[in-house]
N, C-alpha and C positions, 0 to 999 in steps of 0.2 A: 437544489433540492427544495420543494414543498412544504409546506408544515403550516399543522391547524392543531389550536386546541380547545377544548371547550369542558369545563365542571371536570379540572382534575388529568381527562384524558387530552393526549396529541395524538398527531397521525402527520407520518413523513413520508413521501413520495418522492418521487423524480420522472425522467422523461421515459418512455419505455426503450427497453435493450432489444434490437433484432436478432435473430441467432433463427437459423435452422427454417429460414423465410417465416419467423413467426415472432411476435412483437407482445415480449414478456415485459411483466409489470412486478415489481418489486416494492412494497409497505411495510413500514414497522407502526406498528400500534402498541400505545402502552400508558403504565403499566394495565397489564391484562385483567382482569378482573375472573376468570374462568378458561379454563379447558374450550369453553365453549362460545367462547367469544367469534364471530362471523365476519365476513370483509367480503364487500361485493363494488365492485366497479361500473357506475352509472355514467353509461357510454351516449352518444348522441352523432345521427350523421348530417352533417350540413345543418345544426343547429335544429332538426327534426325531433322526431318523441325520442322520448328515452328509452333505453332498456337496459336489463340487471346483467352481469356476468361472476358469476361466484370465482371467489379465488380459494386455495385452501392453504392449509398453515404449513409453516415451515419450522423452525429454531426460534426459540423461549431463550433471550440470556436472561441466566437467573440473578444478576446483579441489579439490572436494570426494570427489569419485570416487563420489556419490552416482546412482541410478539411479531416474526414478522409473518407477511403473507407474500402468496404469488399468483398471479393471473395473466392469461393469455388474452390480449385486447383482439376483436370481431376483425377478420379483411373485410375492408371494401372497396368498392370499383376505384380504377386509376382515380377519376374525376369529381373522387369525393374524398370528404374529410371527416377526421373522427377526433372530438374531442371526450373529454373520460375526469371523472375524478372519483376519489375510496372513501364508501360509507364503510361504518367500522357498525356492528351492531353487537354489543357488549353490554351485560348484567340488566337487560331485559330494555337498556335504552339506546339510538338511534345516533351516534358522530355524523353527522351531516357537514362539511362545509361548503358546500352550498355553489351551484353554479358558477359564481365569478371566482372560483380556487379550481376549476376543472384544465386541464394540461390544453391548452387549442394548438391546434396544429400548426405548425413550423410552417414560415414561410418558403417556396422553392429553393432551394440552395444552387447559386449558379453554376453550369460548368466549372468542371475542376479542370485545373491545369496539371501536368504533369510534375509529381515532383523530384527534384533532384538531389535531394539530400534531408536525413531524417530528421524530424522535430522533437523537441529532449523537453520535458516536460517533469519540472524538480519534484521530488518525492517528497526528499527531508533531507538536512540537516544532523549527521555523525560525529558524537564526541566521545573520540572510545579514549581513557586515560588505562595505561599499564604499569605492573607493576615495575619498580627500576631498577630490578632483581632480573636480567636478561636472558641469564645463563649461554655466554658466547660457546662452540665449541670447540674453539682453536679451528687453525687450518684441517681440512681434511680432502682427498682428491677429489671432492665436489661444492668446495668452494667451504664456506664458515656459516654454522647454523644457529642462530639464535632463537630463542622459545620465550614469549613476550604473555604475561598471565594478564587478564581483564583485572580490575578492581574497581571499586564503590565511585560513584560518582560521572557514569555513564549516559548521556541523554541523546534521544532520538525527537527533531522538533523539524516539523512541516506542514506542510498545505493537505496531503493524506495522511499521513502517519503521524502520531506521537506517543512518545512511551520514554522508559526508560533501559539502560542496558542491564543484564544481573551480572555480576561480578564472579563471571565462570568461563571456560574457554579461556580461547586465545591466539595468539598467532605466532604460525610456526615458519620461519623464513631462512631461506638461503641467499646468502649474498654470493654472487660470482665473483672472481677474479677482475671484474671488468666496472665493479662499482654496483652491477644491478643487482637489488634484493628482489627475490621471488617470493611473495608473501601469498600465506593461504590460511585463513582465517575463522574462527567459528567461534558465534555466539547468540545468546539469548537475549530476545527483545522482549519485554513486560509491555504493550500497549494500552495506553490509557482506557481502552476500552474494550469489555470482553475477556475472558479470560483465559484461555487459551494464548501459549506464548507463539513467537515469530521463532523461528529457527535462521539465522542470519550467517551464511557461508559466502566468505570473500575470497575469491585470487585478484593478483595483479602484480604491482612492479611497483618499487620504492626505489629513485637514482639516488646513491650516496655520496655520486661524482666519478670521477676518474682516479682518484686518491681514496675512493672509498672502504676499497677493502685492505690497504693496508695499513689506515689508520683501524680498523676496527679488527686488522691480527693483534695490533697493539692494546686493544681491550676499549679504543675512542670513540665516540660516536660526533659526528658535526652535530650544530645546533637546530637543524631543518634540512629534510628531503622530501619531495617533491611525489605525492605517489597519486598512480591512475591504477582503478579498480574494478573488476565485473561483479558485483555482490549479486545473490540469488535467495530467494525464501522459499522456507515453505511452513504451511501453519493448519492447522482447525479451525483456526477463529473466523467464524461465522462472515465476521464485520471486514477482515481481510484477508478473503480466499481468493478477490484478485490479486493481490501480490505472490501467488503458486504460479502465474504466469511470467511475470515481469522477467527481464532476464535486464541490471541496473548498469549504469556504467556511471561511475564514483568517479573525482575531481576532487582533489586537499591536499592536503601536507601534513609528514609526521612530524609534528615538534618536538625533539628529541632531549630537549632540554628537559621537559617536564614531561617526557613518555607518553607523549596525546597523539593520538591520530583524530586528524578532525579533515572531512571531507564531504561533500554532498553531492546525492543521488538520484541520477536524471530516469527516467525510463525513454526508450527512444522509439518514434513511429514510424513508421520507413514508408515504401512506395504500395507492398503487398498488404499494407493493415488500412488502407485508405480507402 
């Protein structure tokens, strides 16, 4: 991502997003200074004259005072190219940064090969700690249920994501006759940014071993199990309504000494997203 600042204000950009054969453009300006602040995209083809494309506003977080905009950058012919960068024009003056900060165009990308298997792409880092309050429910003819509560000291740290866990929820699991716990999980992520929460719902599978469910009719837990997870989001928050898409597939281990689950979340690309 881009970024220019000058007397107070920044402007953040990136490369444009395709969708719908049209190549949208995404700016945060801030803090705003008015309702009425404007954002235009000074495009250029083949290093030719310029011209304006007005963008218009989107969501104001009001923590940050940031504003973003959105704009559709001009097609042009196969055989030319467009390069682009965002004047912000705010409290009657002029954010410029100025030609050598403009996006130029990507070099051809060679033939793709075909691929055979997906690319995993780490999200974050999960350190959910529960309470050591389990509440086992003895045997029952569908195996032994235990009810695992969040508590304080939750963190979520990554390359997109970071925030914290709130100490609510929880995870509700059944253990088979066969060792395997079926874990289904739900809780709230605080993000460091924006305010609007993550809504954080987990299934998957905890092995407790082959001896696992009879040590845990006896009320035991081993000291570590081994778990694989599909977590899913969903949120308002502005900053990540990509994660409404993501569908995550988790890697960790429950530490059951000290009631942690710590595990980290790839999102995965496959042959159809390429």
């Amino acid at each position: 991502m881009r970024e220019f600042s000058d007397r107070g204000v920044t402007l953040r950009w990136s490369e444009a997003i395709n969708a719908d054969g049209l190549s949208r453009v995404l700016v945060e300006a801030g803090p705003s200074v008015s309702s009425h602040d404007t954002l235009r995209l000074i495009c250029s083809e083949d290093g030719g004259p310029e011209r304006a494309i007005r963008g218009w506003p989107l969501l104001r977080d009001p923590q940050t005072g940031f504003q973003q905009f959105a704009a559709v950058l001009p097609s042009v012919k196969q055989e030319k190219t467009l390069s682009w960068r965002p004047v912000l024009t705010s409290g009657g003056r002029e954010y410029d940064p100025g030609p050598e900060k403009a996006v130029q165009p990507a070099a051809p990308e060679p033939t793709k090969t075909a691929v055979t298997s997906p690319v995993l792409e780490h999200v974050a880092k999960f350190v959910v700690p529960f309470d050591s309050s389990f509440h086992p429910s003895g045997e029952t003819p569908d195996g032994i249920w235990l009810h695992f509560a969040i508590k304080e000291g939750g963190t979520v740290e990554g390359p997109h994501l970071k925030g914290v866990i709130e100490p609510i929820g929880g995870d509700w699991m059944r253990v088979r006759p066969d060792g395997v716990g079926l874990l289904h999980a739900k809780a709230l992520i605080r993000p460091s940014i924006g305010q609007a929460p993550i809504l954080f719902e987990d299934t998957g599978v905890c092995d407790f071993g082959p001896d696992g469910y009879a040590a845990l009719s006896k009320g035991n837990l081993p000291a570590s199990a081994p778990v694989r997870l599909a977590p899913r989001y969903l949120t308002s928050n502005p900053h990540f309504s990509w994660m409404n898409r993501v569908q995550g597939f988790g890697i960790g281990e429950a530490s059951l000494s000290d009631i942690t689950l710590r595990f980290d979340v790839y999102s995965a690309k496959g042959i159809s997203d390429a």
